[in-house]
ROMIDREN-758292 format. One record per residue: x, y, z of N, C-alpha, C in turn; residue in three letters. Coordinates in steps of 0.02 Angstrom, whole numbers, plus 50000, padded with zeros to 5 digits. Layout:
BEGIN
XYZXYZXYZala...
END
This chain:
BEGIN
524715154049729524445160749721524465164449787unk524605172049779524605173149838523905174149896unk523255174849855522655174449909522665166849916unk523015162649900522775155849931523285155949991unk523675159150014524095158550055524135164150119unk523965170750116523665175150152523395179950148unk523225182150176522545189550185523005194350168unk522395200850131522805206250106522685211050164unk523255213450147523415220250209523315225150184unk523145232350197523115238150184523885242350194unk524185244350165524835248050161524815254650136unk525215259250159525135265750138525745268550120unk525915275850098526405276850075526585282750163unk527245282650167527495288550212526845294150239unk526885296250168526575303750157525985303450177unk525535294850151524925294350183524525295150125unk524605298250078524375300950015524085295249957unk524385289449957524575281149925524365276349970unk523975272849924523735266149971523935261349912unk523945254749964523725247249918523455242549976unk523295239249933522915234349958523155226949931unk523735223649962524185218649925524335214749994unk524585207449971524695204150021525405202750028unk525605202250101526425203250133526715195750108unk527415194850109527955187650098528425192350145unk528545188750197529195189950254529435184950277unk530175183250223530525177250237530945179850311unk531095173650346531655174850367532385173850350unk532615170350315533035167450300533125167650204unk533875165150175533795166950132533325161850081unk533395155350113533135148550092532225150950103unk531925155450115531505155450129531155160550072unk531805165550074531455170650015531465167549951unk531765158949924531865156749844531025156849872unk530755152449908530025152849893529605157549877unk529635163349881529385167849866528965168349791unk529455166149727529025163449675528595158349671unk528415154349710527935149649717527235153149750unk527355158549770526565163849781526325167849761unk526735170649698526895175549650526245174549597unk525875179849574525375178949535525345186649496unk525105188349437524915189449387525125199149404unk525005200149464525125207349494525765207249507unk526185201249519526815203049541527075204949601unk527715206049626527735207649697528295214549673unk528205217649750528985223349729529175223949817unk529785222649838530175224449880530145233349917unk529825229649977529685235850021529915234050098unk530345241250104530815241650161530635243950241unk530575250450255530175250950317529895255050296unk529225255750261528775258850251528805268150232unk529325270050219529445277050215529495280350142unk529335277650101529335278950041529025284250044unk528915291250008528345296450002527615295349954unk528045289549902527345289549834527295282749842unk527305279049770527055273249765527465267049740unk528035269749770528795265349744528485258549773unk528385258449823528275252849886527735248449894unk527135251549840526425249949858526125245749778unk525685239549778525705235049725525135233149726unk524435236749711523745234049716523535229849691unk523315222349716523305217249699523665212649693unk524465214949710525015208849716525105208149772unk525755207849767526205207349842526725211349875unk527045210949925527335215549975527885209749987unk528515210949980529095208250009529325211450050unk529415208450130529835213650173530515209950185unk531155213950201531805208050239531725212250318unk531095213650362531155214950412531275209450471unk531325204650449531215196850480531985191950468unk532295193850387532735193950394533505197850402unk533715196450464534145199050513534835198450487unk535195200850495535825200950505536035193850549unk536275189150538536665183450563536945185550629unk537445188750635538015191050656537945199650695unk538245201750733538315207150747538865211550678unk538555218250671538975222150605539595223750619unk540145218950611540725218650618541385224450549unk541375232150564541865234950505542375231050495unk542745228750447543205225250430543775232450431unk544605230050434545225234750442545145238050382unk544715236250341544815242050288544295246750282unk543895242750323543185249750321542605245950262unk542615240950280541805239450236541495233150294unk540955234850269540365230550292539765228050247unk539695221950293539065217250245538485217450276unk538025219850250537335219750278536745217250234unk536275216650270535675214050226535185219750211unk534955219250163534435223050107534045225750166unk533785223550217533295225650253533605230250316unk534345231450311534485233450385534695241550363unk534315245150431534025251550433534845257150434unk534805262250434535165265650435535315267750513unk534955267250544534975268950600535555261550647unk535295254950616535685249150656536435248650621unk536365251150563537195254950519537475259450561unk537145264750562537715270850588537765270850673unk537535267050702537545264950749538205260650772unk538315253650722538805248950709539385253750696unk539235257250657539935260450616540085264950669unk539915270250665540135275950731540285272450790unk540095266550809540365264250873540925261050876unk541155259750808541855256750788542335261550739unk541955268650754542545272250715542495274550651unk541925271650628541705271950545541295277750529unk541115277450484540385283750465540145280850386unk539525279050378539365278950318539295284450269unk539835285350212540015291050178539415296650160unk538765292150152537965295050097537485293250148unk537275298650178536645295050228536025301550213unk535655295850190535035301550164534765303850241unk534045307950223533675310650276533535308450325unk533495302150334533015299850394533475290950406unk533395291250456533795286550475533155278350480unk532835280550452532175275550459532155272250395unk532575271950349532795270650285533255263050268unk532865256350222533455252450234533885254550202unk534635249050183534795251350143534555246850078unk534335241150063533925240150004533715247149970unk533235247350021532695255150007533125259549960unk533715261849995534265267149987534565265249894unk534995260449906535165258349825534555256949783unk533815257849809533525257049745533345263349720unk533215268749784533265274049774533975280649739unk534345274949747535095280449730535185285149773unk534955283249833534975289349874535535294749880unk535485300549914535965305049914535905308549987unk536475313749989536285314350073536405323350065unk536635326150115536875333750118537425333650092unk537725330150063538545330250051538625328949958unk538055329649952538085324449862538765329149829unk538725337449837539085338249809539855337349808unk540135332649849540825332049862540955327249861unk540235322249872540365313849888539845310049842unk539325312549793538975309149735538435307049798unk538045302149765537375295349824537655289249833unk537315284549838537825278549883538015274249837unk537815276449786538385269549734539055272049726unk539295277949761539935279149747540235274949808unk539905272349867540135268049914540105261749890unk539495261049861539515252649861539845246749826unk540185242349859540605236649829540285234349792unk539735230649824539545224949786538815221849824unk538425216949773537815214949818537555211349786unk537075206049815536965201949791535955201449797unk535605201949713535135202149687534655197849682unk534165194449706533785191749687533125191549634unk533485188249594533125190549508532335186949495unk532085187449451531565184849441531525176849424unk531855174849412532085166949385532145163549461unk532195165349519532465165149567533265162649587unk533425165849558534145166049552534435172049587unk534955171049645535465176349668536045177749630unk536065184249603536565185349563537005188549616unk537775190349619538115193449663538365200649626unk538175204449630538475210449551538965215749581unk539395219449551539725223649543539845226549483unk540265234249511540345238149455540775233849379unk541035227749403541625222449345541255218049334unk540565213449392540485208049366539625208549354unk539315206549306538545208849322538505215949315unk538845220949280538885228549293538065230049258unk537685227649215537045229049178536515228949242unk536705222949283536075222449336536265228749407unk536815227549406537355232849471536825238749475unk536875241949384536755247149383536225250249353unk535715244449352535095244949332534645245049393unk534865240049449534575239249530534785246549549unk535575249649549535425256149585534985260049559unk534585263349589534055268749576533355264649537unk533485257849531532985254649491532225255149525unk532215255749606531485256049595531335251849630unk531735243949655531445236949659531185235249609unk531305238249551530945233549467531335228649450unk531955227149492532515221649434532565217049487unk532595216449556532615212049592532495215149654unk532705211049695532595211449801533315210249800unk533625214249837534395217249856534425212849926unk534635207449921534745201749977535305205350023unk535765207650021536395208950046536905214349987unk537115218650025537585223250012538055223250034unk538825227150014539375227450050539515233250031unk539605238950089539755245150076540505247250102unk540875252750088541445255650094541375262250145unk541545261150196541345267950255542055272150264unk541965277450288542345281450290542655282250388unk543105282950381543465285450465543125290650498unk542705291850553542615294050569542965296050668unk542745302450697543355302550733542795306650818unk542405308850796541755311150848541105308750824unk540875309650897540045307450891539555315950858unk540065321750830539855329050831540115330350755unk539685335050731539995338750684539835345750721unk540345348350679540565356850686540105361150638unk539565362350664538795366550627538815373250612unk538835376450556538655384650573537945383150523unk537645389950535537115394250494536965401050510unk536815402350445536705409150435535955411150405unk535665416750420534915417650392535205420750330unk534705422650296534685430450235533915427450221unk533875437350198533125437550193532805437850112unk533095436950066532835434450002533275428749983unk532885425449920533135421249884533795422349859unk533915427649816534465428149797535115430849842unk535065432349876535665432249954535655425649955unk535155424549981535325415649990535835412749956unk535475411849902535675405449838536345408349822unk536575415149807537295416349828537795414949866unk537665414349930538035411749984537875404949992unk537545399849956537335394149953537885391249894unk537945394049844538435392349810539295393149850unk539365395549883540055398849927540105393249961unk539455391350007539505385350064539605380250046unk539415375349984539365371349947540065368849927unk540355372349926541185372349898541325372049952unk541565375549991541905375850066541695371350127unk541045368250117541035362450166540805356550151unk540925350150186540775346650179540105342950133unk539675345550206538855345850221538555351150226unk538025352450177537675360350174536815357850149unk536595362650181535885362650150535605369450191unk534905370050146534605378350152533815374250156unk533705378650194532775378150220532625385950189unk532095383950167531755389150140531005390450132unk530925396750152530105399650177529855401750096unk529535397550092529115397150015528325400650030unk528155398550095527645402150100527525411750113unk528005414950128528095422450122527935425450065unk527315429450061527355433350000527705437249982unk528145440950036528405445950040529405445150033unk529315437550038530015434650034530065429250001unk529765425949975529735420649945530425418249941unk530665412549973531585411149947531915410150024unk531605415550086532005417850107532135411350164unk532675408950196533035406150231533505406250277unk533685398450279534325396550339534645393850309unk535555392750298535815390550278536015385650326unk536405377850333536595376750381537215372050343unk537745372250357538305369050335538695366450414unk539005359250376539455354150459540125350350407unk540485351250454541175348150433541145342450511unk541655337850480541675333350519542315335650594unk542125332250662542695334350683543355330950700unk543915331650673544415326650675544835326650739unk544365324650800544785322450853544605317850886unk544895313250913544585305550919544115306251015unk543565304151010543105303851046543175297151083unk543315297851152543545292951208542845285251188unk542455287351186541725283951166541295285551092unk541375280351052540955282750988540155280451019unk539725284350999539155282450983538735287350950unk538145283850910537725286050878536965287950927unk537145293650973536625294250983536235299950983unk535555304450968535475309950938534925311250996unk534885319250995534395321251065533905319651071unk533455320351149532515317551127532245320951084unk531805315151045531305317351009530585318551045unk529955322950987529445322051044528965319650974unk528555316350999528135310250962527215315850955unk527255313750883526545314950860526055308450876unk525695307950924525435302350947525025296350899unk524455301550861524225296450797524055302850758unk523675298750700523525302450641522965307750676unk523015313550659522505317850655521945317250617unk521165320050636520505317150615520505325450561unk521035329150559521065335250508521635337050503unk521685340150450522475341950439522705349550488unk523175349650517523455357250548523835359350499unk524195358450465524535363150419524185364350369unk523965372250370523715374950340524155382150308unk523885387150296524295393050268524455399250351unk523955397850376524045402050436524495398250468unk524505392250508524775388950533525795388850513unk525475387650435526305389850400526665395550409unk526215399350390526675404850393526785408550474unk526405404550533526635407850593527555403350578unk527525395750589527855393850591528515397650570unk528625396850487529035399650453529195405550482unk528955410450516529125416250507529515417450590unk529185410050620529585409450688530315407050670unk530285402750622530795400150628531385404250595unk531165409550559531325412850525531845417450547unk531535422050607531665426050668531765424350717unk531805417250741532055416850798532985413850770unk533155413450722533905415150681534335418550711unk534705419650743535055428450766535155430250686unk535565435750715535475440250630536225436550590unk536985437250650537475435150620537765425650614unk538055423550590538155416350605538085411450650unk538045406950656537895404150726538235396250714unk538615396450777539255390750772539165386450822unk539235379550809538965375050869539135368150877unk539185364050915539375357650883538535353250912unk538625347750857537905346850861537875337650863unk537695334850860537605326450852537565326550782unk538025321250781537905317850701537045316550675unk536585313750717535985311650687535565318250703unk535925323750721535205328150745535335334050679unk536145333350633536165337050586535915331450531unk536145324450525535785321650460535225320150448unk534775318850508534055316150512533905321350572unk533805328850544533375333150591532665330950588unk532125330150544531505328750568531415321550586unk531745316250618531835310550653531525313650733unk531995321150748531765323650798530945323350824unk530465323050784529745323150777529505318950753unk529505311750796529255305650765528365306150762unk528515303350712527695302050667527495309050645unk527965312550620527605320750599527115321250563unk527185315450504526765314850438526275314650468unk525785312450549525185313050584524895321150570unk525395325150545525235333250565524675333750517unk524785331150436524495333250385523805328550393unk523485325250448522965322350461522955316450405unk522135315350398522105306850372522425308750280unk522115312650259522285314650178522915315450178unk523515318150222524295316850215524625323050167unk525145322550123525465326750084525715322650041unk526015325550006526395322749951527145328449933unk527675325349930528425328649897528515328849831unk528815334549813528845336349737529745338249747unk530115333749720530775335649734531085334549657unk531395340549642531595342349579532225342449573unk532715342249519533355343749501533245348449449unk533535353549479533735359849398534535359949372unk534665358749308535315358549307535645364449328unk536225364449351536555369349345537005376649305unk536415374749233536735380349202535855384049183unk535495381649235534685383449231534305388249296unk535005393449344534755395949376534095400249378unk534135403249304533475406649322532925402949325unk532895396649287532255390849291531995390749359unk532465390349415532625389849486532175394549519unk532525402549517532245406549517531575408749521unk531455406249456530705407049419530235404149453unk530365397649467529945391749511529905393549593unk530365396149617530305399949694529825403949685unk530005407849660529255414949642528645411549618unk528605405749572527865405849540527605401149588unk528005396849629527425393949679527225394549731unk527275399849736526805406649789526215406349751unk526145406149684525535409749655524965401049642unk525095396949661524795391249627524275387449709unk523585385949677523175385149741523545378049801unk524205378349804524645374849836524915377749878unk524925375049962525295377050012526105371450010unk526625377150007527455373350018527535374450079unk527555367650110527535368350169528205370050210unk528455362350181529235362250185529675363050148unk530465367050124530755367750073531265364550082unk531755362450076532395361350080532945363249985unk533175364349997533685363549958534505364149946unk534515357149908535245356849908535755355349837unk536425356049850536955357949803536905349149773unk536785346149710537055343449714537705342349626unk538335336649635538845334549608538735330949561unk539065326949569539255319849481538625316349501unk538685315049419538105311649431538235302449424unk537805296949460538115290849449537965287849396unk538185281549370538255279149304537515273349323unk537285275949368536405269849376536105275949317unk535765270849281535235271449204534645275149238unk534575276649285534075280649324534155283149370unk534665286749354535145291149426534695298949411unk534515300349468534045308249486534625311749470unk535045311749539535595316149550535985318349493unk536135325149471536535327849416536905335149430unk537365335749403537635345749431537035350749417unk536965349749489536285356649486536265356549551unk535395359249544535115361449622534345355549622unk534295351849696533885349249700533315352849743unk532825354549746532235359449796531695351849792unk531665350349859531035347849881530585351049928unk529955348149920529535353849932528855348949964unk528605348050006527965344550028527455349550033unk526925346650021526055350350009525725346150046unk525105348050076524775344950097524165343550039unk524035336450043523535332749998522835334449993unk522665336349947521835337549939521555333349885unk521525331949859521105326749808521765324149764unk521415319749718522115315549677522325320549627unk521915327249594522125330349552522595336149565unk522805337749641523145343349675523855342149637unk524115334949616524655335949606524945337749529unk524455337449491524505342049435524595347549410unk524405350649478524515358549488525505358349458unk525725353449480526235353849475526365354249385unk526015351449347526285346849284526745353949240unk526565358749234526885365449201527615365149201unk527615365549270528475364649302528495357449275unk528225354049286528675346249258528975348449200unk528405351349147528575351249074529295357349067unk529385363149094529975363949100530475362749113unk530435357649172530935354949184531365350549122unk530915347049115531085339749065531335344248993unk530945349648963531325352748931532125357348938unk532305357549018532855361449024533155356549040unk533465349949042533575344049056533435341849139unk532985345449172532825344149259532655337749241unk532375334649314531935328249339531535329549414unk531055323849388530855323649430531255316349482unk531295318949544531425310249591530725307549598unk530865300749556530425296449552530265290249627unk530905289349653530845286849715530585291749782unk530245297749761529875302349800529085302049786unk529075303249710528465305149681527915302349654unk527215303349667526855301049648526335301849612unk526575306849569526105307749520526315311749458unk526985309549435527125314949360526885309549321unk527055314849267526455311249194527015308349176unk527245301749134527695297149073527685301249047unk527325304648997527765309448941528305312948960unk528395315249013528955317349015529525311349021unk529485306949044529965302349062530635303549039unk530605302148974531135301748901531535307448916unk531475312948916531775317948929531905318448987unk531695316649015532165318349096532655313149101unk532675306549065532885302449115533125297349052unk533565299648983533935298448929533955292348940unk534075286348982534425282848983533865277748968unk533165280348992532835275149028532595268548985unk532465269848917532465264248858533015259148850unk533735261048865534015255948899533965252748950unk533695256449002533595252049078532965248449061unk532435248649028531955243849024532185238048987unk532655239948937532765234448884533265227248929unk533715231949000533865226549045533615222849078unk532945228749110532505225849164532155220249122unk532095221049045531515215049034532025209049005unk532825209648994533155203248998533215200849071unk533075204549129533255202949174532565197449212unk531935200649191531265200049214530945199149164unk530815195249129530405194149030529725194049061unk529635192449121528835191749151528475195449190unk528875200349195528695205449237528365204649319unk528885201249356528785198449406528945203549441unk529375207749444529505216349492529165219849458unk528605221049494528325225949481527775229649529unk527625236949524527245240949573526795244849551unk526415249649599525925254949587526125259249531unk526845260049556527215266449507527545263149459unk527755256949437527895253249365527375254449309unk526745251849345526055251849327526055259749273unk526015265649335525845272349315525965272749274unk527085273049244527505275949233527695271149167unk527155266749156527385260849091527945259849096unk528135257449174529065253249158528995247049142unk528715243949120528845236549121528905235049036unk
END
């Protein structure tokens, strides 16, 4: 059992918003993680990476906590002549694009933050600034090998094992612990991409020339001032193409950051606070384009720049609400820019981006539309309901919610957002009959 074996730890989510109270298993080795079912009890365990989750993907009250922070990589990350690499479930994006860019490579899908494993990443289906030209990372990934509930390592791909392949991407950590991956990287040729952006002062300028950029570059994404009454929408566009001339020295390295020291004893982001911000950042834009070459990690993981930010929103934290609207649902889009100005919720942060195809994982977010994420700062457990209206439109216009973000939509919607998902349980429970993966948010969301 696992209290006969060690003390429970307190764990939290990113955002700060999510707690548990579950006890850690940190094998080193792989002979170390079969044991893992021999401590396993009635709560179950679920696979958690470096702690950055936003909701409650990660967190298992009363079970257990699997980390692979202990187990390492063997070997130094050697790209093979064709451009793939083998790594373990636990290794960060940052000790990836590091390996790769210093040998010439680039990992094709690199979400936000480089503080991300890639376990984390394929359970999430992650996606990056590029979804619309390049899909999330199962369009990279070879192949990998699963550790199931039986304790058994399965090795899966899109030909062999394709039910588990593609039930683990975006699964959650509900179907197994992702021992090792082998991904497919792309040539890369500088340590820089080639950056422009442009301001405009409403939504719809924007989202016009957001559709233009989307097509024409690579990498694009738009920040957007949600807090303006007077603009609601209005933004920065920022789009990067890669640069194709070979750099005497690869490396992955991105400018100083400056550090939020600890958690705040109150939250600073507030509505005044926001809207100085926003409206700095807003105006300090020049008026016409602005062209630049910039570091690879300071355009993919800009708030990396500001380690420990999540300290800003003090001990209560925030929570992300990140949506997909399809793409034949602009005004839904629209509608939702304007009405959440009016709801007792501060948007702190906006982002939004273009995204493409969608992948063949049974719980793939990503679909042809527009994704808008959006962080609030946390006030009691019922703040995030404020949201539920928009859920229910969504799920009726075929949107979603990202579940590897969120922590608090209602199951009724599930079904509708997410067609597939009565098949993915019907795998997860040939895969798991005992419900040995499982979490806070399995629990919520009746996956098991």
């Amino acid at each position: 059992m696992w209290g006969q074996c060690m003390d429970k730890e307190t764990f939290t989510s990113w955002s700060r918003a999510y707690a548990s109270r579950s006890w850690r298993f940190e094998p080193v080795s792989q002979k170390d993680v079969l044991t893992l079912f021999e401590a396993c009890d009635e709560y179950g365990v679920i696979p958690r990476g470096l702690g950055n989750s936003y909701g409650d993907q990660a967190l298992n009250t009363g079970g257990g906590i699997v980390s692979l922070q202990s187990f390492v990589n063997e070997k130094e990350l050697v790209v093979s002549d064709q451009g793939c690499i083998s790594v373990t479930g636990g290794t960060s994006y940052e000790m990836l694009l590091s390996a790769c860019i210093r040998q010439g490579w680039i990992v094709p899908v690199v979400p936000g933050s480089k503080s991300i494993t890639i376990g984390g990443a394929i359970a999430a289906d992650a996606h990056g600034k590029n979804h619309f030209h390049q899909s999330s990372i199962s369009s990279c990934l070879i192949e990998m090998d699963v550790l199931i509930a039986n304790g058994k390592v399965v090795k899966c791909s899109r030909s062999h094992e394709s039910e588990l392949f593609w039930a683990t991407v975006g699964g959650l950590g509900l179907t197994g612990l992702i021992l090792r991956a082998s991904i497919q990287l792309g040539k890369n040729y500088s340590n820089n991409f080639n950056v422009q952006s442009g301001k405009y002062s409403n939504f719809e300028q924007l989202f016009e020339q957001f559709k233009e950029t989307t097509v024409n570059h690579p990498y694009s994404v738009a920040w957007l001032d949600l807090v303006s009454k007077k603009n609601a929408g209005r933004g920065v566009i920022q789009s990067a193409s890669p640069i194709l001339e070979s750099s005497e020295t690869f490396s992955y390295k991105a400018s100083k950051h400056i550090t939020i020291p600890k958690v705040l004893p109150f939250n600073v982001v507030n509505k005044v606070n926001g809207g100085v911000y926003n409206a700095i950042r807003f105006n300090s834009h020049p008026s016409g384009v602005k062209r630049r070459q910039v570091p690879i990690p300071d355009f993919l993981h800009p708030l990396d720049r500001v380690k420990n930010w999540n300290n800003l929103y003090g001990k209560k934290g925030f929570f992300q609400w990140q949506i997909v609207v399809p793409e034949t649902e602009e005004l839904l889009l629209n509608e939702i820019i304007k009405r959440l100005n009016n709801l007792p919720l501060l948007p702190t942060l906006a982002v939004l981006k273009r995204l493409g195809s969608e992948s063949d994982s049974y719980l793939s977010f990503c679909k042809p539309g527009w994704t808008l994420a959006i962080d609030f700062p946390f006030t009691n457990i019922s703040c995030r309901n404020q949201l539920n209206d928009f859920d229910r439109e969504l799920a009726k216009a075929g949107g979603r919610i990202y579940l590897a973000k969120d922590g608090g939509v209602n199951p009724e919607f599930l079904n509708e957002m997410y067609p597939r998902l009565r098949e993915w349980k019907q795998i997860r429970k040939k895969f798991d009959p005992d419900n040995v993966w499982q979490s806070d948010l399995s629990r919520r969301l009746h996956l098991a």
